[in-house]
C-alpha positions as CSV (number, residue, x, y, z in Angstrom):
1,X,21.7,-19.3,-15.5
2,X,20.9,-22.7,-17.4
3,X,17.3,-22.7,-17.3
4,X,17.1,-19.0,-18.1
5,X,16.2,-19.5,-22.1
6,X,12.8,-21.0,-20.5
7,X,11.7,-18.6,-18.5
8,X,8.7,-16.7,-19.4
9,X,9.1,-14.5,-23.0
10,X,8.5,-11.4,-21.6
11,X,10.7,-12.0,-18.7
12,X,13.2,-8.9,-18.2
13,X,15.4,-11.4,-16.4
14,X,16.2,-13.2,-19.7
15,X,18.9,-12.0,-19.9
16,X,21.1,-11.7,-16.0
17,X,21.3,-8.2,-14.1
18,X,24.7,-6.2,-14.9
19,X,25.9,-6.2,-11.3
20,X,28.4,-4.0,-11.9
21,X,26.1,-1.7,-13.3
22,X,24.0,-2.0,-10.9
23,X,26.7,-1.3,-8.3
24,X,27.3,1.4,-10.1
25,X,24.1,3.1,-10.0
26,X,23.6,2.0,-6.4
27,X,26.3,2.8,-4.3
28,X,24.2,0.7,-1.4
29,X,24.9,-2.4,-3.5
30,X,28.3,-2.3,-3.7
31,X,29.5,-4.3,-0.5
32,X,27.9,-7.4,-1.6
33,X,29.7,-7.5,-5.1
34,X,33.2,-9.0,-5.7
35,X,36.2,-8.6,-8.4
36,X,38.5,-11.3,-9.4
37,X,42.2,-10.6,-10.8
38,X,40.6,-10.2,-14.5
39,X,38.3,-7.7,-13.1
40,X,35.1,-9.8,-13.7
41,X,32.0,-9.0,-11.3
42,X,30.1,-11.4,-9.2
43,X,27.7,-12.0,-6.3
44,X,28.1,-14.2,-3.7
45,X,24.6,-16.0,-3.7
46,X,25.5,-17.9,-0.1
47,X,25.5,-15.1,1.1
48,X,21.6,-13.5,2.7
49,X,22.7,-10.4,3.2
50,X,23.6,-10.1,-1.1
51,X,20.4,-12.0,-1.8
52,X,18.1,-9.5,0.0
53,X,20.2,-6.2,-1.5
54,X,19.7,-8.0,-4.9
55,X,16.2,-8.5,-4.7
56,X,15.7,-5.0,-3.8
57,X,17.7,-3.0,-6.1
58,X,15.8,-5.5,-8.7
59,X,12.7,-4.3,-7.2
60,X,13.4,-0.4,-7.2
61,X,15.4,-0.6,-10.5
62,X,12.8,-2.0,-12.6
63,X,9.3,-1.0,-10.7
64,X,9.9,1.2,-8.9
65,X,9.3,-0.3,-5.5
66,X,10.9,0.3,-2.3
67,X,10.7,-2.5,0.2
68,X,12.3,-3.6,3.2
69,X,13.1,-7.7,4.1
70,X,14.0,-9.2,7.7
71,X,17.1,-11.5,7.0
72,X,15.0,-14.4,9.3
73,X,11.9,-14.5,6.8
74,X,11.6,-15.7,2.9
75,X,14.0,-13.2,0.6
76,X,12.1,-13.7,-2.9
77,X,13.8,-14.1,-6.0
78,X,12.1,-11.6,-8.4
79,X,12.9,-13.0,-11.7
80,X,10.9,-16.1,-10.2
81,X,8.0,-14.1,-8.8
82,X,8.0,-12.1,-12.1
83,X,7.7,-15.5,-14.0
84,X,4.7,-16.3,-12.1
85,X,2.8,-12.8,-12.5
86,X,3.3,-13.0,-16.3
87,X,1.7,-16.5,-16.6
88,X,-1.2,-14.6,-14.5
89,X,-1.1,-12.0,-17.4
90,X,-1.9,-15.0,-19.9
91,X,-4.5,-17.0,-18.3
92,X,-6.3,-14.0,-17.4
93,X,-6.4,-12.8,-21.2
94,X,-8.6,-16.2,-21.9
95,X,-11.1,-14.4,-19.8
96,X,-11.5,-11.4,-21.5
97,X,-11.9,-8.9,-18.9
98,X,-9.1,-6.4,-18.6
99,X,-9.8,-3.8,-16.0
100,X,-10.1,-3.8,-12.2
101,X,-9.1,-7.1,-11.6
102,X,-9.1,-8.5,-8.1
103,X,-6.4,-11.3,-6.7
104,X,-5.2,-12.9,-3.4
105,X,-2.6,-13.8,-2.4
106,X,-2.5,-16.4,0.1
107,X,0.3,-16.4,2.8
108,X,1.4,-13.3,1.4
109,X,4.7,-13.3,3.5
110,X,6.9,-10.4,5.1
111,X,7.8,-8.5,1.6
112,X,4.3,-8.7,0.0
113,X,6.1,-9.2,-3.5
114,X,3.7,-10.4,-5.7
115,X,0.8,-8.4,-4.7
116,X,3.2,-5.6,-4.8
117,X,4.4,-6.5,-8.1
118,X,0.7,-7.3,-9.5
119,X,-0.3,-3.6,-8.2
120,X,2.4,-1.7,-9.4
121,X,2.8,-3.2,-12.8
122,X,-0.8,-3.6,-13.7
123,X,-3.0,-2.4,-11.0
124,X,-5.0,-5.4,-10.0
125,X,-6.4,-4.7,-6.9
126,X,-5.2,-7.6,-4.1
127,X,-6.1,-9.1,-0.5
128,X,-3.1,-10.6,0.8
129,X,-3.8,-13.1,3.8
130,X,-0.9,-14.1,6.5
131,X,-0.8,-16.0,9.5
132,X,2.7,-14.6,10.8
133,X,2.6,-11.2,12.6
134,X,6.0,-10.2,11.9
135,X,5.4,-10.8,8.5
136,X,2.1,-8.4,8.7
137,X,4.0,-5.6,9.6
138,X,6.8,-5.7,7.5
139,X,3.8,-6.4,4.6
140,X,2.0,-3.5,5.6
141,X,4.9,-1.4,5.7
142,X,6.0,-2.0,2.3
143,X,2.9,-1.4,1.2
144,X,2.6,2.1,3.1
145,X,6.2,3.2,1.7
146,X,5.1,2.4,-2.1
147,X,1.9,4.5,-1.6
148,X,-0.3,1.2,-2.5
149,X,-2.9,1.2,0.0
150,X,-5.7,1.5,-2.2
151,X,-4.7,-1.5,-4.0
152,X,-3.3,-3.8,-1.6
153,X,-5.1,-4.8,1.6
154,X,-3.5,-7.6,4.0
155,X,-5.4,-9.8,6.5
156,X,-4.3,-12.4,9.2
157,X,-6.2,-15.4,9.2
158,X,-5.6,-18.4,11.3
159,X,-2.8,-21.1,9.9
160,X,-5.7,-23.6,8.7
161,X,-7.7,-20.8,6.3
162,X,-7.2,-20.8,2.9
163,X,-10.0,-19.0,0.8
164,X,-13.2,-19.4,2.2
165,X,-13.0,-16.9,5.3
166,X,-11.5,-14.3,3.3
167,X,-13.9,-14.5,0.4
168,X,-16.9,-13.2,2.5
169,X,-19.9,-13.2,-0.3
170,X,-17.5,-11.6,-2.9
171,X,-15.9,-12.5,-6.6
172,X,-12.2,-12.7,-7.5
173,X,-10.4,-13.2,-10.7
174,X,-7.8,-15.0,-9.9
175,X,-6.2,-16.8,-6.7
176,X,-2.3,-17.5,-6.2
177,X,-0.5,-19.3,-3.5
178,X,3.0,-20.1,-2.9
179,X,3.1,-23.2,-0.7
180,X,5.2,-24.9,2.4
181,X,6.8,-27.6,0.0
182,X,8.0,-29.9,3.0
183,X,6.1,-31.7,5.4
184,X,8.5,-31.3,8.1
185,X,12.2,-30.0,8.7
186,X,13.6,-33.4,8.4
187,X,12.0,-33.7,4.9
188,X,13.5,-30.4,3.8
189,X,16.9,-31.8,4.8
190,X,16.7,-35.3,3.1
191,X,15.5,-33.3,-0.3
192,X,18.7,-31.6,-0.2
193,X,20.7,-34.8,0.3
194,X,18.9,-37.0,-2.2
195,X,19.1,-34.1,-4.8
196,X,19.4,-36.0,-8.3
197,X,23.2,-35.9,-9.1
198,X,22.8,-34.9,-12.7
199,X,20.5,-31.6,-11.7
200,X,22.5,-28.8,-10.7
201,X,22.0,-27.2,-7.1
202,X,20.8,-24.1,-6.7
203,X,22.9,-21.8,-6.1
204,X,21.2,-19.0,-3.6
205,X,21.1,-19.9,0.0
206,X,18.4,-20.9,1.8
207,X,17.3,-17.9,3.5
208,X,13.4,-18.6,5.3
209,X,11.3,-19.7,8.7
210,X,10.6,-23.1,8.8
211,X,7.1,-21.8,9.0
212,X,7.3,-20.5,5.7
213,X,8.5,-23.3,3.9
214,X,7.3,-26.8,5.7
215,X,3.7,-26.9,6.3
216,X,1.6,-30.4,8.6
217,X,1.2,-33.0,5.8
218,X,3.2,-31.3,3.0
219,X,2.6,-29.1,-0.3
220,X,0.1,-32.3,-1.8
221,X,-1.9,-32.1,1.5
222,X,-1.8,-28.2,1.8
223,X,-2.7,-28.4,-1.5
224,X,-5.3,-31.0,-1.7
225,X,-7.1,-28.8,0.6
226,X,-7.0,-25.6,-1.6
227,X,-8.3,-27.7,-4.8
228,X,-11.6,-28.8,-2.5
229,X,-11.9,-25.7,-1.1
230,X,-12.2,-24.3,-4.5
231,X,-14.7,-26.9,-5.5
232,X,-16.8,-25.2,-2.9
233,X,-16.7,-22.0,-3.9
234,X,-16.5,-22.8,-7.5
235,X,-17.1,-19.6,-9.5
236,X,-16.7,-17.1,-6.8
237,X,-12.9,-17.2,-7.9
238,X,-12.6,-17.3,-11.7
239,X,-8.9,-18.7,-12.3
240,X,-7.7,-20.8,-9.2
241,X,-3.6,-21.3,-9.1
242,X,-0.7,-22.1,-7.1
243,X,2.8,-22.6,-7.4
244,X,4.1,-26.3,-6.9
245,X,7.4,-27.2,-5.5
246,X,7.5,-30.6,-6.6
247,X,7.3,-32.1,-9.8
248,X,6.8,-35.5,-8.7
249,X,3.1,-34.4,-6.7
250,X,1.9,-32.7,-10.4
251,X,-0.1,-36.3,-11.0
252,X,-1.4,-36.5,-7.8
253,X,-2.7,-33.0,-7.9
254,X,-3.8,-33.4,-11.9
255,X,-5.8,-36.4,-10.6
256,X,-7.6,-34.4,-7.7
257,X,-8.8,-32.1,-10.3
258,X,-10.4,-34.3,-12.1
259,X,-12.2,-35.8,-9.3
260,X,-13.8,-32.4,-8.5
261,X,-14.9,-32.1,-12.2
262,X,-12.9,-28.6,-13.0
263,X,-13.8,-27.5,-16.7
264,X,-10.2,-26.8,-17.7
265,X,-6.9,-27.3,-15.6
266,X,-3.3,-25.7,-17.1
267,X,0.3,-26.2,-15.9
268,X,3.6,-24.5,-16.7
269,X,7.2,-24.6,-15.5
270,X,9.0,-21.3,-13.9
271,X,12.5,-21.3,-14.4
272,X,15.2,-19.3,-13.3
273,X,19.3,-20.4,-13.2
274,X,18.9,-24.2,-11.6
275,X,15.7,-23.3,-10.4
276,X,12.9,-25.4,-11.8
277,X,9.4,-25.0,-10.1
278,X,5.8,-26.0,-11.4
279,X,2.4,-23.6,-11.8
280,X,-0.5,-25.1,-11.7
281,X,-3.9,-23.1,-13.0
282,X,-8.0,-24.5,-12.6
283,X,-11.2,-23.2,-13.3
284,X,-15.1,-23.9,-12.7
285,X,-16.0,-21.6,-15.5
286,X,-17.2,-23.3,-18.9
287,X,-16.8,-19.5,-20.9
288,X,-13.0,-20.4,-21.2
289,X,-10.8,-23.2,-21.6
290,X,-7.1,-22.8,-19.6
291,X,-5.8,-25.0,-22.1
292,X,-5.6,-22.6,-24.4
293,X,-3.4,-20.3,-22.5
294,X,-0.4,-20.5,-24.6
295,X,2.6,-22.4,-23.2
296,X,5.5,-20.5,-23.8
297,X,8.1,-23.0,-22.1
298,X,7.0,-25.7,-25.0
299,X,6.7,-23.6,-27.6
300,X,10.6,-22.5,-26.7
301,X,11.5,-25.9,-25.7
302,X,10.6,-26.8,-29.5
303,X,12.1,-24.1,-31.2
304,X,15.4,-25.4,-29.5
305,X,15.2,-28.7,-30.4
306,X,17.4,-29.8,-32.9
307,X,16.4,-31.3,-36.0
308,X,18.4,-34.3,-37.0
309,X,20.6,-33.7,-40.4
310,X,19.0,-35.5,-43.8
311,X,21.0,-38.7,-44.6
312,X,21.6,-41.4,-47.0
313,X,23.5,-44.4,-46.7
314,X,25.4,-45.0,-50.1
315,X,26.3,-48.7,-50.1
316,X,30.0,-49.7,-51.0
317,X,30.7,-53.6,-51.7
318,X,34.3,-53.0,-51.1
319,X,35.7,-49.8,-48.5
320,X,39.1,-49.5,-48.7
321,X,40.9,-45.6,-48.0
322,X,40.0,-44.4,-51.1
323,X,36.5,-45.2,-50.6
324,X,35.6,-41.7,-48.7
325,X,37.6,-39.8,-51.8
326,X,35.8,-41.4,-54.3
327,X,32.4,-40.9,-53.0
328,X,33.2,-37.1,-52.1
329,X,34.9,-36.7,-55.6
330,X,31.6,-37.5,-57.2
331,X,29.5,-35.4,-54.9
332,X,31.3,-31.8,-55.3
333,X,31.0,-32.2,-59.4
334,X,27.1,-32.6,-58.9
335,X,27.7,-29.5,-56.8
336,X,29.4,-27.2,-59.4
337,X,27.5,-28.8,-61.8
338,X,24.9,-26.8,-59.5
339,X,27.3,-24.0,-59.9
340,X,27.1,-24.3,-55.9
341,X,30.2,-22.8,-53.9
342,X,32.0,-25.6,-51.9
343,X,34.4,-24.8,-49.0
344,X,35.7,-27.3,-46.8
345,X,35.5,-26.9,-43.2
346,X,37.1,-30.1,-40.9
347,X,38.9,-33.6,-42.4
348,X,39.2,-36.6,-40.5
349,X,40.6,-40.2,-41.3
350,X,36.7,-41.1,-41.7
351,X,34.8,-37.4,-41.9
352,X,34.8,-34.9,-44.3
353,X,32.6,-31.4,-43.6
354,X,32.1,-28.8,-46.1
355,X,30.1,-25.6,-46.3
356,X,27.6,-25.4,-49.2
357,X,26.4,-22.3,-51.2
358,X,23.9,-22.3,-53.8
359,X,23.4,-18.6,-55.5
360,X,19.9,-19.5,-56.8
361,X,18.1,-22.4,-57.0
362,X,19.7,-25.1,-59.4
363,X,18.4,-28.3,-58.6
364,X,14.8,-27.7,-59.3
365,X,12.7,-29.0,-62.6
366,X,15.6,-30.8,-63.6
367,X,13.6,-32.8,-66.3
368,X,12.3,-30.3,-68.0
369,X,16.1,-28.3,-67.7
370,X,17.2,-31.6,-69.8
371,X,14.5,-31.5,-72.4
372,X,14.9,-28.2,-73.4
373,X,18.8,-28.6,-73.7
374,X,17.9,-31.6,-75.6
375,X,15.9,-29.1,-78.0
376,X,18.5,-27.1,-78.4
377,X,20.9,-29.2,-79.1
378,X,18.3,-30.5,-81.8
379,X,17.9,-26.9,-82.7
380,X,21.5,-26.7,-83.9
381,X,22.0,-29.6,-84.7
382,X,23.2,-28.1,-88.3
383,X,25.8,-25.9,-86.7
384,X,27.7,-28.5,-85.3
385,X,30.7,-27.5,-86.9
386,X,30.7,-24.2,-85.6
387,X,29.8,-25.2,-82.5
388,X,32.5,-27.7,-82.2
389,X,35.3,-25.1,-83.1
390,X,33.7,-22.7,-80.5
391,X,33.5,-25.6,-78.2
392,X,37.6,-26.4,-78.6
393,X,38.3,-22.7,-78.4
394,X,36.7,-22.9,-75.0
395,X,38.2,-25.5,-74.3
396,X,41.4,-23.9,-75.2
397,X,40.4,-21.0,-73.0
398,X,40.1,-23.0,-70.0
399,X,43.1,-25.0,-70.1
400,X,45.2,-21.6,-70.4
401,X,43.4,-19.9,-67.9
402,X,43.2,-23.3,-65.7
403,X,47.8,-22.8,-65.8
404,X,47.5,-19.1,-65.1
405,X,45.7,-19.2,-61.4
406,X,45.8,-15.5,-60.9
407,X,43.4,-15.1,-63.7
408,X,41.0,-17.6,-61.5
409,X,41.6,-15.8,-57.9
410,X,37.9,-17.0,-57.1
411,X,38.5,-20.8,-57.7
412,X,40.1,-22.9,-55.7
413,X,40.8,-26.9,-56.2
414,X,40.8,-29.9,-53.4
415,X,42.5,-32.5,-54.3
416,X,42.1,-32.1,-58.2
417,X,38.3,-31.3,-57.4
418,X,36.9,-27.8,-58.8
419,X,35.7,-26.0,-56.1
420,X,33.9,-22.8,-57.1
421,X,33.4,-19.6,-55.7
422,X,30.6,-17.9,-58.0
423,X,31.4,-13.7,-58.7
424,X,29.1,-11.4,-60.3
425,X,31.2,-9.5,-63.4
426,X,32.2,-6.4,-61.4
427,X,34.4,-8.3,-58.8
428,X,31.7,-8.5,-55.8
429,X,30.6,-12.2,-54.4
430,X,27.1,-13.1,-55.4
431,X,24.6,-12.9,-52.9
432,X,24.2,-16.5,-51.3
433,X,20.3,-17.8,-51.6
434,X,20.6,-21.1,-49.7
435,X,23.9,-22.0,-47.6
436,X,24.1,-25.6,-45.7
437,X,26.6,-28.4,-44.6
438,X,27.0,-31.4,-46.0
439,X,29.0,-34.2,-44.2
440,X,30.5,-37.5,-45.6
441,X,31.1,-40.3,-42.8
442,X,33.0,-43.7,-43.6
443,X,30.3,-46.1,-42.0
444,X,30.7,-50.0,-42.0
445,X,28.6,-50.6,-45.3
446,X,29.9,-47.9,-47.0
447,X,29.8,-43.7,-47.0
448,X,27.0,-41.7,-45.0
449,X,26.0,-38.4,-47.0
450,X,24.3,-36.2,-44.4
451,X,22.9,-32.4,-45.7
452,X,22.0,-30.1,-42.8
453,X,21.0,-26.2,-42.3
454,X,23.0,-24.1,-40.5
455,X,20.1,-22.5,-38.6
456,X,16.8,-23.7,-37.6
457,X,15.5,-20.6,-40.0
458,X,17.0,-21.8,-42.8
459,X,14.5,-23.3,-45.5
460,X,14.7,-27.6,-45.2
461,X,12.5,-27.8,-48.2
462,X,15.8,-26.8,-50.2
463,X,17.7,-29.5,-48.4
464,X,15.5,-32.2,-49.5
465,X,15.5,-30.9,-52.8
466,X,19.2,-31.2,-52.9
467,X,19.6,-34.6,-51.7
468,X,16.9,-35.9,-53.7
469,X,18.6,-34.5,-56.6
470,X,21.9,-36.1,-54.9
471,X,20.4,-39.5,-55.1
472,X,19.2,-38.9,-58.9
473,X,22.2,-38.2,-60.3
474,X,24.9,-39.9,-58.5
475,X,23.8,-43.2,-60.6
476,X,24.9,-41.1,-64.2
477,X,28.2,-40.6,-62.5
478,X,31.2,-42.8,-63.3
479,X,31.2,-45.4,-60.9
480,X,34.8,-46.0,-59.5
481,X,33.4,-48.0,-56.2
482,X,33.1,-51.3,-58.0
């Protein structure tokens, strides 16, 4: 299921069917599951016969919708088809209307799934055209058993109509097509063959009619001829779409649209495990732009994207093995001179990685945190007496307590270095307010400091903070690097 984080956000498929439990609730599902010695559940997706029962426990499970597939015609995959009705839901939304809303479907195809699915989960009302006559009546049957008649009508058309003879004076909201992708059997083979090695194959079967899946000229001329049809009709349909097999024909198609002056054109990707195909959404009408339709694959696509750590090269003039020691030495006292927390996580030859936890906010305002103690140290300036005596008593304090470790549970020390673990006074760990990594790599010119967040919700703002206050102080520090 790699691709399943893209799929559509309201997609129940997100996250993959139990298929135990579903075998569970549906005794008819059990012969197509398997157990391995650990007990784990699986489905055999080469297998048609597993495909189909999936599809339609999927269907009855979560719809409600009872339907019946011939093994020799197109088994859908619903989490697919579900992908595409929900991008429907959004571009539809830019047009503000929100009742009786009126679709086809063209080649509709033996289990009528996505006028099915459009009627049953938000009652658009749907003409679903097919040239096949098997496919009719296994169409009109599933319709029939699902008590969707009022909703759904099907109509056979001749293989070369598209729109126009089914439109017959009348106004649509919205169009959707999934296309023959090949242009002939031979193709359909050699795109299996010359699959990219580094994309993952699918890993259903492939269970459909040639008819239904390689079309005279391919999907770009099949295609072509949908996009001039609708240039024709222009507002009769509001929202134009189809689903594209190929990415490689999006250009072509993008450049066709333009040719036939479209106000506003819209793609999207529908994923589901190593499936990858392409939507592609037009419109005549000026009242609404498709380009605002919101795109949720990008906007996931950039919430996963990684952003790079913060880093800062400090420059050594001579690296020897004590180099990375020194340099980390110096950074943990600015830390718990920050009263930060420092833990460390992984050491390498050349890589040190510690966890960072600052109980408040430390590093801010630090000028005017140095005036002021220079005021008070001005300020008592005539009690330096006393406050040198209190000042050795402390000192006294700490050296005792620093031989006696069980009176310092909460401290720890690496390699000589303080490393403090802050506690409120009745025993409980202080709540943390900003936690992040911070890295030190032995580079050819000297040691890399890099500062990064452990989640993408975590605030950056502080880790620029940090560093900058990193790269201020580091100069006041004893330099042993010379």
């Amino acid at each position: 299921m790699a691709m399943n984080k893209y799929m559509h956000p309201r997609n129940i498929y997100k996250s993959p069917p139990n298929f135990k439990q579903l075998a569970l609730d549906y005794p008819e599902f059990r012969e197509f599951i398997t157990h391995d010695v650990t007990g784990k559940v699986s489905l055999d997706f080469k297998n048609i016969k597993a495909l189909r029962g999936l599809s339609c426990i999927l269907l009855k499970k979560d719809f409600g919708l009872d339907i019946e597939i011939p093994l020799s015609k197109l088994i859908p995959t619903i989490p697919l088809r579900l992908n595409y009705i929900l991008w429907l839901e959004d571009l539809l939304s830019l047009s503000n209307k929100t009742d009786k809303l009126k679709g086809i479907d063209i080649g509709t195809g033996a289990s009528c799934v996505y006028p099915l699915l459009a009627a049953k989960k938000n009652q658009w009302y749907m003409v679903a055209s097919e040239v096949d006559d098997e496919s009719i009546r296994y169409a009109k049957n599933n319709i029939d058993k699902n008590c969707l008649q009022d909703f759904i009508k099907v109509i056979k058309v001749e293989e070369n109509v598209l729109l126009k003879e089914l439109l017959k004076g009348e106004e649509y909201d919205f169009c959707m097509c999934n296309p023959p992708f090949f242009g002939s059997a031979q193709e359909l083979q050699s795109n299996s063959n010359t699959r990219s090695l580094n994309r993952p194959r699918p890993k259903n079967s492939f269970c459909a009619t040639v008819t239904e899946v390689v079309v005279k000229g391919g999907e770009v001329d099949f295609l072509s001829k949908l996009i001039k049809e609708s240039k024709e009709l222009e507002t009769q349909i509001k929202i134009y779409t189809t689903m594209v097999g190929h990415k490689k024909h999006l250009p072509q198609l993008k450049k066709l649209l333009r040719e036939v002056e479209v106000s506003s054109f819209k793609e999207t990707e529908f994923c589901q495990g190593n499936t990858t195909r392409w939507g592609l959404a037009w419109t005549f009408c000026s009242n609404f732009d498709l380009r605002n339709c919101p795109d949720p694959i990008k906007q996931i696509a950039k919430q996963s994207k990684r952003k790079e750590p913060l880093s800062h090269l400090l420059s050594l003039k001579n690296i020897n093995e004590f180099s990375l020691n020194n340099i980390r030495d110096c950074v943990i006292k600015l830390y718990n001179d920050l009263n930060m927390a420092v833990e460390e996580v992984s050491r390498k030859k050349d890589v040190i990685r510690y966890f960072v936890s600052a109980y408040s906010n430390t590093w801010s305002n630090q000028r005017r945190k140095r005036r002021e103690k220079l005021r008070r140290s001005i300020d008592s300036f005539d009690s330096v007496g006393e406050n040198n005596n209190l000042s050795f008593e402390k000192e006294s304090t700490i050296d005792s307590e620093a031989k006696s470790p069980g009176k310092r549970s909460h401290e720890e020390f690496v390699e000589g270095i303080l490393v403090k673990k802050l506690k409120i006074s009745n025993g409980t760990e202080q709540e943390v307010f900003f936690k992040f990594v911070t890295s030190l790599k032995l580079v050819e010119s000297g040691v890399a400091l890099e500062l990064d967040c452990l989640s993408d919700n975590s605030n950056r703002d502080n880790l620029y903070q940090i560093l900058q206050y990193i790269k201020n102080n580091l100069k006041i520090v004893p330099n042993p690097f010379d």
